[in-house]
N, C-alpha and C positions, 0 to 999 in steps of 0.2 A: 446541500446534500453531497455525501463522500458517495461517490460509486467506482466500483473497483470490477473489472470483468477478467475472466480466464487469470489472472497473475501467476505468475508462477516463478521461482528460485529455484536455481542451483550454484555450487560452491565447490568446483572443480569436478568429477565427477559424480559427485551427490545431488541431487535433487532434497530439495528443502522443502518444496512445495508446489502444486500444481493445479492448474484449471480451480483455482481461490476464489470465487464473486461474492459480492454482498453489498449492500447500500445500508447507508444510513442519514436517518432524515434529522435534522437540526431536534436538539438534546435529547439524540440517543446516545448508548454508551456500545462499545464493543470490546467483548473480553478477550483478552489473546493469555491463553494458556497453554503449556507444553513442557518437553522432558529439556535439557541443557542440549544445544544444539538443534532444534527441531527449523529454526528460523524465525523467530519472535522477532528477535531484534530486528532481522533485514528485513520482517516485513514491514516492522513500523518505517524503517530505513526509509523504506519503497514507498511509503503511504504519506512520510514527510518532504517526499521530494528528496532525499540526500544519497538515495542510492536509486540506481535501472534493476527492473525486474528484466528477467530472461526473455518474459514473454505477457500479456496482458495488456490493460492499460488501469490508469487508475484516472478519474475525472471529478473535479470540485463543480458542483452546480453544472454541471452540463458540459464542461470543457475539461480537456487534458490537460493534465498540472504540468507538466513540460509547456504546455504552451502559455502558460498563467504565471509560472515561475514567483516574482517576485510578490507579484497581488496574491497570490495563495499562501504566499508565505507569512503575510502580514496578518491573516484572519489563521493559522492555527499556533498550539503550541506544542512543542515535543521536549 
């Protein structure tokens, strides 16, 4: 299970996004749509490990993907 709490982006004084939550339970789908620039990318960024959100956390199964790093990396694909 992806759980994701508060996330949030910004990209120098912009904010991209904020107070983000949502879980998802093994094969669900989640649709990220938006205008050019809203933060799609960073937040996939953020939810594959390759970028820090400003603020939030995001957790695979129960644990922080910063602390999981390599084993999280090996069960998704982006």
């Amino acid at each position: 299970m992806l759980e994701v709490h508060q996330l949030a982006c910004a990209r120098g004084n912009r904010t991209l996004f904020r107070n983000v939550s949502f879980r998802l339970e093994a094969r669900s789908l989640l649709h990220v749509a938006g205008e050019n620039g809203s933060g799609k990318t960073s937040l996939l960024r953020i939810l594959c490990g390759l970028g820090a959100a400003d603020a939030g956390e995001v957790s695979w199964r129960g644990e922080p993907i910063g602390v999981l790093r390599e084993a999280y990396w090996r069960e998704i694909v982006y």
